[in-house]
C-alpha positions in Angstrom: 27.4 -11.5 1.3 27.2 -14.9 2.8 24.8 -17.5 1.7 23.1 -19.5 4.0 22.1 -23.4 2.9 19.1 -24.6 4.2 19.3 -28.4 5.7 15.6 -28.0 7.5 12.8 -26.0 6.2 11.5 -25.8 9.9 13.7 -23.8 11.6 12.5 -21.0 13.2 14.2 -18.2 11.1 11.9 -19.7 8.0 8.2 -19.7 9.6 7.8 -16.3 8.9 7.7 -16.7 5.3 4.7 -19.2 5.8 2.7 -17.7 8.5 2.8 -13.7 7.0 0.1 -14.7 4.2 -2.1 -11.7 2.6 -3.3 -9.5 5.5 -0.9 -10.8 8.5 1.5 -8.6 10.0 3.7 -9.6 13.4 3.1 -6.9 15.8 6.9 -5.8 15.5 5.8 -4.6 11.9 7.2 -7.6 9.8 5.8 -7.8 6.6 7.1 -10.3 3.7 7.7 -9.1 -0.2 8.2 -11.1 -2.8 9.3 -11.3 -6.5 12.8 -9.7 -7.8 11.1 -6.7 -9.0 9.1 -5.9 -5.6 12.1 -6.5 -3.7 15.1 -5.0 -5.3 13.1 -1.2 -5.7 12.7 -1.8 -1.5 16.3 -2.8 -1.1 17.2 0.1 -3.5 14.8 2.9 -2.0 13.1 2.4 1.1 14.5 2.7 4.4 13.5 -0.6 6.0 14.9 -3.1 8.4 15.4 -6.0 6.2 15.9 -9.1 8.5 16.6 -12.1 5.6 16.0 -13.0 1.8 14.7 -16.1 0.7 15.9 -17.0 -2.4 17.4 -19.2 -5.6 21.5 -19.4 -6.8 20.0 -17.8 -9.8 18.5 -14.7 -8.2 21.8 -14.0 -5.8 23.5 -14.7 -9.1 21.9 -12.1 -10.9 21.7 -9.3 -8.3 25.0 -9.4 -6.3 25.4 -5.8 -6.7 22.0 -4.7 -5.2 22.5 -7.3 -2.2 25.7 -5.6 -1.6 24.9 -2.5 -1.9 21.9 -3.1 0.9 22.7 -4.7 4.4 20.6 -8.0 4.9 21.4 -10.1 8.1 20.7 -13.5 6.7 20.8 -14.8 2.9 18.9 -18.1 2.6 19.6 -20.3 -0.5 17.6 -22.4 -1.8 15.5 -24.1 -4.9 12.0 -22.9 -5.8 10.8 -26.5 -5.2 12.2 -26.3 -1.5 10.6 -22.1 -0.9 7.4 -24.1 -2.3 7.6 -26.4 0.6 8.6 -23.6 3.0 5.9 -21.3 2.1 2.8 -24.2 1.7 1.8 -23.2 -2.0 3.3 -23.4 -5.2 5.2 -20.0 -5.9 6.2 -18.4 -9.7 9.1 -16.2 -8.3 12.3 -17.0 -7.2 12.6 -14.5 -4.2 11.2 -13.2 -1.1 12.5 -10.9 1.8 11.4 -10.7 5.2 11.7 -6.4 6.5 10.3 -4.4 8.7 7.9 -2.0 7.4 8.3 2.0 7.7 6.8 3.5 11.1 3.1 4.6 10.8 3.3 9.0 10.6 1.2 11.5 13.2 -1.6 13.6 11.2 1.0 16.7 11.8 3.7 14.6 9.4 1.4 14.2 6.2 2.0 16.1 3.1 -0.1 18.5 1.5 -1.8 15.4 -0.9 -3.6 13.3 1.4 -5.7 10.0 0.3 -7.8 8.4 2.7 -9.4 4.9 2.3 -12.9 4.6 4.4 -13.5 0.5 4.4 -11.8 -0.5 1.4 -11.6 -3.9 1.9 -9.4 -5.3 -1.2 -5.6 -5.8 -1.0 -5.5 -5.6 -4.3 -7.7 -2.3 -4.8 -5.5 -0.7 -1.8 -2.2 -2.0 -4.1 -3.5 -0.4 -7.2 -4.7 2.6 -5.6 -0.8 2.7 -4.1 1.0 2.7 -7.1 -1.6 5.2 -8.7 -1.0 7.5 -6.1 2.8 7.4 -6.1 3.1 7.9 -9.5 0.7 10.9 -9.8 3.0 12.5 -6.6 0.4 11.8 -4.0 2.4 11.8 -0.8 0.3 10.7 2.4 -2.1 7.8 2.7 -4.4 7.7 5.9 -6.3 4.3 6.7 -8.6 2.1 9.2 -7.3 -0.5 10.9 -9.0 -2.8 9.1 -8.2 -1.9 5.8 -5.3 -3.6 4.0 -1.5 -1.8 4.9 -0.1 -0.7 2.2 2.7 -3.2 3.2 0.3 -6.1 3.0 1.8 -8.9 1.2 -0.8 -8.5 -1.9 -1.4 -4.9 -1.5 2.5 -4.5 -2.1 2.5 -7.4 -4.9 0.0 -4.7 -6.8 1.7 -1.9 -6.2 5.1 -3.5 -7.7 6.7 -2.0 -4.4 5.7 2.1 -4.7 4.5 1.5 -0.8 7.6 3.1 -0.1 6.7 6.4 -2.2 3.9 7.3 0.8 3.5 8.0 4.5 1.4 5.9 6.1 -1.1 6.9 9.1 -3.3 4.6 10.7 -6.3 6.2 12.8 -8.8 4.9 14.9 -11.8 7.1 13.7 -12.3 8.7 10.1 -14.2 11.3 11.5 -11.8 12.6 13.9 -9.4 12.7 11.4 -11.4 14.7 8.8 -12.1 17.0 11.5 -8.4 17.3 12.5 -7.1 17.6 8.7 -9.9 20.5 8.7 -8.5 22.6 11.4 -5.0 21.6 9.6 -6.2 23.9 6.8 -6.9 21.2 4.3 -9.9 20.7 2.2 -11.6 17.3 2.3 -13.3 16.0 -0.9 -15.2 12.8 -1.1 -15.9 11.0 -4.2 -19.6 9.9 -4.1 -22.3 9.4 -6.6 -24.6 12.5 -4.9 -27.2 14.9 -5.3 -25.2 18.2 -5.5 -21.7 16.7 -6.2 -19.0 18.7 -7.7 -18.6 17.0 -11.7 -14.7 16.2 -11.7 -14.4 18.3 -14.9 -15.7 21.8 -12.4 -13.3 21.1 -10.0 -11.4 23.6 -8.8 -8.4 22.0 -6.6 -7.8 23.1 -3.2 -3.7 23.8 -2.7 -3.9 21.4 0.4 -6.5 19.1 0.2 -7.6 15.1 1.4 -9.7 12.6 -0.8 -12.1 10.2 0.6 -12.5 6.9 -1.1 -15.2 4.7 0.0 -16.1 0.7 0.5 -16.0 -0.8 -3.1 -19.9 -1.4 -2.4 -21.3 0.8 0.1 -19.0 3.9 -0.8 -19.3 6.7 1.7 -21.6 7.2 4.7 -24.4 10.0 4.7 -22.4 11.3 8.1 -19.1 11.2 6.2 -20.2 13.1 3.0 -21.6 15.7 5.9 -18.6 16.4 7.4 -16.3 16.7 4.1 -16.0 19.6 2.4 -17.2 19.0 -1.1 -18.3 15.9 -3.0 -17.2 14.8 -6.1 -18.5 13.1 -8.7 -16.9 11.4 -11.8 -19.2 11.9 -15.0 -20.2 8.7 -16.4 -22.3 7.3 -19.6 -26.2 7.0 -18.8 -26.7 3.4 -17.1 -23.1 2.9 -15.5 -23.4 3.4 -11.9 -19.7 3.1 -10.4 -16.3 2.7 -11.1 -14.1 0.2 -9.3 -12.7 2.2 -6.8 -8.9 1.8 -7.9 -10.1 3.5 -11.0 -12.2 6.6 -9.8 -8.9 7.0 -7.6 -7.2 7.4 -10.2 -9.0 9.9 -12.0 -10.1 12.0 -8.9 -6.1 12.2 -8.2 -4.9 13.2 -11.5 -7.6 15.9 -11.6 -6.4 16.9 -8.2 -3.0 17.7 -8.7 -3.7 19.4 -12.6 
């Protein structure tokens, strides 16, 4: 592992770290991670292309053997005064890596535990709702293109990293795809606050099934619930309407795979 001192903070190797902010992506798939812990589980588990690190003497220092162990083209040095001036904010870490994130996956190359996000607009719900779902052993995640990637530089932030854990597919229209899961033989559940809802504690889980979670403040669609199989409801205290959606996730998936 060579290190790489940086004389000028404008060179063109270095604008990535700057322009990739919370929701940008460069259409090669570039994405940017930061913080020791986010970064070492990708260099450690995921499969990525990882172009260049960004980081201090101190965080080289203290994780040689993971750098070695993973192939990085370029190892920047510098001081977390100088990645503050690089990046154009103040920053509390002491590293940050510039990858390649995993190719999106057809509908035919999900898993048999399929979460879907209709509109969720928060990076940091789609984060938390990421590491929820990797840690309970759900394996696919299907989204809009206008909600958060996983691989979003807050979304991954959130989810400590556990991006990695899912497959990823990005469609152009919910409803096609709960139509195509349909005639893939899985069962599509929504979680809605509806008349006739399933109560979460009644559910009986499919073997191969997809859960629809919906805008933090619209939720789900009339013509959505209507195509999904069943609805489900999580019971709540009299005079609570809604859980954050990160939450009900959560729940809904535990209840899923138990």
């Amino acid at each position: 592992m060579q290190l790489i001192p940086i004389t000028d903070i404008n060179i063109p190797e270095l604008s990535i770290y700057s322009e990739l902010r919370e929701n940008a992506f460069r259409s090669d798939g570039s994405f940017i991670a930061d913080s020791p812990k986010v970064v070492n589980l990708l260099l450690e588990n995921a499969k990525l292309e990882v172009k260049s690190i960004l980081a201090t003497h101190e965080y080289y220092d203290a994780f040689e053997e993971v750098l070695r162990k993973a192939y990085v083209r370029e190892c920047y040095v510098t001081t977390k005064e100088q990645m503050g001036r690089i990046v154009g904010h103040k920053i509390h870490h002491n590293c940050m890596m510039h990858a390649l994130r995993p190719k999106d996956v057809s509908l035919d190359d999900l898993g048999e535990r399929v979460l879907m996000l209709d509109g969720i607009t928060s990076a940091e719900n789609v984060g938390s709702i990421v590491r929820s779902a990797a840690a309970l052993g759900v394996d696919s995640l299907v989204i809009a293109k206008e909600t958060p990637h996983p691989y979003n530089r807050r979304a991954l932030r959130v989810s400590m990293g556990y991006a990695h854990m899912l497959q990823t597919h990005m469609h152009e229209d919910i409803k096609k795809s709960i139509v195509a899961l349909q005639s893939r033989g899985y069962r599509v559940y929504a979680a809605e606050v509806a008349e006739g809802a399933t109560m979460l504690s009644e559910l009986k889980p499919a073997h191969k099934w997809a859960l629809v979670m919906g805008h933090e403040g619209r939720g789900i669609s009339e013509d959505i619930l209507l195509l999904c199989d069943e609805v489900l409801t999580i019971e709540m205290q009299e005079g609570v309407k809604s859980l954050n959606v990160a939450v009900a996730a959560s729940l809904l998936m535990y209840k899923l795979l138990h």
